[in-house]
C-alpha positions in Angstrom: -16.1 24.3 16.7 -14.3 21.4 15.6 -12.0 21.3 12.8 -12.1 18.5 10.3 -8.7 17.2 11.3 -10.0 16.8 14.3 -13.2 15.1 13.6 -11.4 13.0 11.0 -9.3 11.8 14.4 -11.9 11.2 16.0 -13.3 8.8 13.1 -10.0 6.8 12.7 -9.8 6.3 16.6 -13.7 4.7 16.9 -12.5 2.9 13.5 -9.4 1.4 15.5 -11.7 1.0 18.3 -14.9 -0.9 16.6 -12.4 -3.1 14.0 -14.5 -6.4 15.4 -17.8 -4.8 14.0 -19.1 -3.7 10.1 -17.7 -0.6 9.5 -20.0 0.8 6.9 -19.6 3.9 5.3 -22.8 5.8 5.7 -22.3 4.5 9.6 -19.3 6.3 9.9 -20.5 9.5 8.5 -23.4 9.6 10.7 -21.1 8.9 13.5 -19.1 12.2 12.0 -22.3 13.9 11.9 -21.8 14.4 8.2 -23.4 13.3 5.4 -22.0 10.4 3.5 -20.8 12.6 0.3 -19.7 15.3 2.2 -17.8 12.6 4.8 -16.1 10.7 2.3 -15.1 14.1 0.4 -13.5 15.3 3.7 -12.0 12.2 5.1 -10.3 11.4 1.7 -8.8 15.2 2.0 -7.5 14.3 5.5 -6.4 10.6 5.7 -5.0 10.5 1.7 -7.2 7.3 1.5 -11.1 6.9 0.9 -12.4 5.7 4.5 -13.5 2.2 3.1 -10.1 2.1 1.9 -8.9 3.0 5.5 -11.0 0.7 7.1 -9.6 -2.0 5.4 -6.1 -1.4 6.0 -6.9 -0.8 9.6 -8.2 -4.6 9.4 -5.4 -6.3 7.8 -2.7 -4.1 10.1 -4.8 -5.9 12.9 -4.9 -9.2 10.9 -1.0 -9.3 11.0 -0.8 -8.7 14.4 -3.5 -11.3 15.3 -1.3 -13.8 12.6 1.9 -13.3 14.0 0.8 -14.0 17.5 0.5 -17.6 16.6 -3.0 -17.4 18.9 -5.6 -17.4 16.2 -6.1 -19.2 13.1 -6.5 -17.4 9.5 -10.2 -18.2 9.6 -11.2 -17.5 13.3 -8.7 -13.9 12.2 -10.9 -13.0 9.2 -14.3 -13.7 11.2 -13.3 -11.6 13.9 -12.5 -8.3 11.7 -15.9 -8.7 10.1 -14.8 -10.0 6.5 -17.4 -12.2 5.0 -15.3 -15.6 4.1 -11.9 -16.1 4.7 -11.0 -16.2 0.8 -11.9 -12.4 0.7 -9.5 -11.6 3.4 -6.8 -13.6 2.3 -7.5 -11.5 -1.2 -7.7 -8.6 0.7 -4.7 -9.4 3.0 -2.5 -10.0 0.1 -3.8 -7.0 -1.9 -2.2 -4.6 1.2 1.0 -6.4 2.3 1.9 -8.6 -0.5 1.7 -11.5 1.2 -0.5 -14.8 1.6 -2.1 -14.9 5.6 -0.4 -18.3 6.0 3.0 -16.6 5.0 2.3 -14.4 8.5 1.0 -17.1 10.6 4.3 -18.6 11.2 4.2 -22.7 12.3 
């Protein structure tokens, strides 16, 4: 049987794996075969974040590597990870690293 370490694992790998895509909540607790109370409880008590929480920062640690490869623009970045206008990922973006997306994107 597995543990809930090891589901939780499992859970942040398909979130690293499926950043391009909505990442709903109940979605990922069915994909964990839990329910959505019980996977939020669990996944909290393993990760030290809620999982929307997680999902987010997973986004905007793959925003900043997107943003510093000079490849993408801020928009075309925040379409890409699933957020619903640019001006909510540039909140977002700011929110985790302090910083304005532009401030990233280097010229």
């Amino acid at each position: 049987v597995e543990s809930s370490a090891q589901r939780m694992s499992k859970i942040c790998r398909y979130i690293q794996d499926h950043l391009e895509e909505p990442l709903s909540v109940p979605d990922l607790a069915a994909q964990a075969g839990l329910s959505t109370p019980r996977f939020k409880a669990l996944f909290k008590e393993e990760t030290g974040v809620p999982p929307g929480e997680y999902v987010l920062r997973a986004k905007v640690a793959e925003a900043q590597r997107r943003l510093a490869s000079r490849r993408y623009t801020i928009t075309e970045v925040a379409y890409a990870l699933e957020f619903s206008s640019s001006q909510y990922f540039a909140t977002v973006f700011k929110r985790y690293t302090g910083k304005n997306p532009s401030a990233v994107k280097a010229p």
